[in-house]
C-alpha angles and dihedrals in degrees: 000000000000100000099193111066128186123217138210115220108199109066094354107070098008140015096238084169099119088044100051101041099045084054092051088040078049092050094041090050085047095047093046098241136129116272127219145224109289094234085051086069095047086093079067089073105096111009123091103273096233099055091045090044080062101037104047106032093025102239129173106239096251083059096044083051091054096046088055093058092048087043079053105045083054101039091041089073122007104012100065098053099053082078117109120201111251114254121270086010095112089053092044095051087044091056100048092051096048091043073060110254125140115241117210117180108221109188137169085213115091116276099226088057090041090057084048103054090041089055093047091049104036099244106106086085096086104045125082093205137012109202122176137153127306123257087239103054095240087119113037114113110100086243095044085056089044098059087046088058089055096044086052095045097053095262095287113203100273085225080087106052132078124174131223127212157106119253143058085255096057091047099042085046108060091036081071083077094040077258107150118215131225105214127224122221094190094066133063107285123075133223096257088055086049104043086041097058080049098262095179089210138021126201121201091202149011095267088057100042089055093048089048093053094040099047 
């Protein structure tokens, strides 16, 4: 058994859809431009936000720049908290760390936002450390956080890390360190997205997702 796992946070752990999407449709009234359908932003759940800025509404850098202080002027106060934990994920957290893993939250969002939305939901209890991205986007790529984890937890063998998400960035990622990944079907990714980045397993629900990381 692997006994560290790293988590994903955003549609892993917790839907953060209604949170995200209303601080891009903020920063997309601010900056003057059309705004689009709500499910069309749900591709924005996962990636770093100023690359996909770029990459889905086509936006320069400076713009995409822009767009991420006015996201985060939303996000900072009312955004991270319109964001629900996703159900038997509590339960699920609670049986991995008394079968004794160490749980270590690796995230693309901010750390400072990800310790904030684990306190207000209670989660932040299971987990030894909690890693993200930095403010400055200096660390924001799902390897870049990765290698910060280990860095925080003493460079553990990776023999004894799996990671747990559910998307293609959080499987690439952590294949960067020879880390598999355990995929998530709740979340916003599909199997086919999964299978396809090399996720050497895939769980449908919570139940499954523990037997897999405990067997």
């Amino acid at each position: 058994m692997r006994d560290i796992i790293f988590f994903d946070l955003d549609g892993t752990l917790t839907d953060p859809a209604l949170g995200i999407t209303n601080s891009i449709l903020h920063a997309l009234e601010k900056m003057e431009r059309d705004l689009p359908t709500r499910e069309s932003l749900y591709r924005f759940i996962g990636p770093p936000l100023v690359p996909a800025f770029q990459e889905f509404l086509g936006m320069t850098e400076e713009e995409a720049n822009r767009a991420l202080t006015l996201y985060r002027e939303y996000f900072s106060v009312t955004g991270l908290f319109e964001n629900t934990p996703y159900d038997g994920i509590v339960d699920a957290l609670a049986q991995l760390k008394e079968a004794g893993c160490t749980l270590v939250l690796a995230t693309s969002k901010p750390e400072k936002f990800a310790v904030r939305i684990l306190e207000h939901f209670g989660l932040a209890q299971y987990f030894t450390k909690i890693c993200g991205a930095s403010m400055d986007e200096k660390r924001n790529t799902k390897d870049a956080v990765i290698g910060y984890a280990l860095e925080q937890l003493g460079n553990p063998a990776v023999s004894r890390i799996v990671m747990v998400g559910d998307r293609h960035h959080d499987v690439q990622g952590a294949a960067v360190y020879g880390i598999p990944t355990v995929g998530v079907l709740w979340g916003y990714g599909s199997r086919d997205e999964l299978n396809d980045a090399g996720a050497g397993t895939v769980a449908a629900d919570m139940s499954e997702m523990v037997q897999i990381l405990l067997n």
